[in-house]
N, C-alpha and C positions, 0 to 999 in steps of 0.2 A: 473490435469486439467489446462488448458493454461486461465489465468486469465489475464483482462488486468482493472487496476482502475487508472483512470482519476480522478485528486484531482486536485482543486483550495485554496488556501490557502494567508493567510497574510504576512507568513514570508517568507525568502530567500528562493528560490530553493535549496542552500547547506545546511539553517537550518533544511526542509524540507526533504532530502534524508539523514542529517546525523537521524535525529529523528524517520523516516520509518525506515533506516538500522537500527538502535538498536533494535526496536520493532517484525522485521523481525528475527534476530540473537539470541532473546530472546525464541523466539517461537520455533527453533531448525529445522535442515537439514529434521527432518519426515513431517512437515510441507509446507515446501515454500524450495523446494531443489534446485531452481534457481530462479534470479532476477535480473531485470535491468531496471534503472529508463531514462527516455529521458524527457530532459526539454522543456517543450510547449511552455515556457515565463519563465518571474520571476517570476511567483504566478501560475506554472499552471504544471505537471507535468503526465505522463505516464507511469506508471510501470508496465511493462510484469513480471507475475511470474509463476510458477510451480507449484501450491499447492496441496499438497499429501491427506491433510486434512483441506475439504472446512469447516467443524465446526469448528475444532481448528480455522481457521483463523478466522470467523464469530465471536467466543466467542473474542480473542484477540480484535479484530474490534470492539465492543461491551462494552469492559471493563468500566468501572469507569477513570482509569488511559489512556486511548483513547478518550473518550468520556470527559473530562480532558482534554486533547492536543487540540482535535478538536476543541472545545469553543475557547478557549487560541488562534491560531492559522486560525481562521474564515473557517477550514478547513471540505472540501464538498466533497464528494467520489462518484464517479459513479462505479460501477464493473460491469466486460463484462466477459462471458466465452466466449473465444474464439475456434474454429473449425478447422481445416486445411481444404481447399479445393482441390481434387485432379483432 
């Protein structure tokens, strides 16, 4: 499923994608088999991903150690499933 989350956030853009990529990498290629972030601003960012398995990522999303970050981080997520139109 073509997922797109729109996150606002307190820290860098780089702190930001390097802290998404780990959490992305941890969850494994069955999950999120593609991803790429484009920066909105410096607090504000758009990550198109691939997700093979919308619970895994929901749980991941969810976690203690996410919800953890989130706080830390002032960070706000919107998620979009995205559709191709032909």
């Amino acid at each position: 499923m073509n997922t797109l989350i729109i996150s606002t956030f307190s820290c860098t853009f780089e702190e930001f994608k390097t802290d998404v990529t780990g959490f992305i990498t941890a969850m494994g290629k069955e999950v999120v088999s593609e991803y790429e972030f484009v920066q909105a601003g410096e607090h504000k960012s758009h990550l198109l991903m691939n997700v093979l398995d919308m619970d895994a990522l929901c749980t991941e999303m969810s976690s203690d150690e996410a919800k953890e970050w989130d706080k830390k981080n002032n960070c706000k997520d919107t998620v979009y499933s995205i559709e191709l139109v032909e």
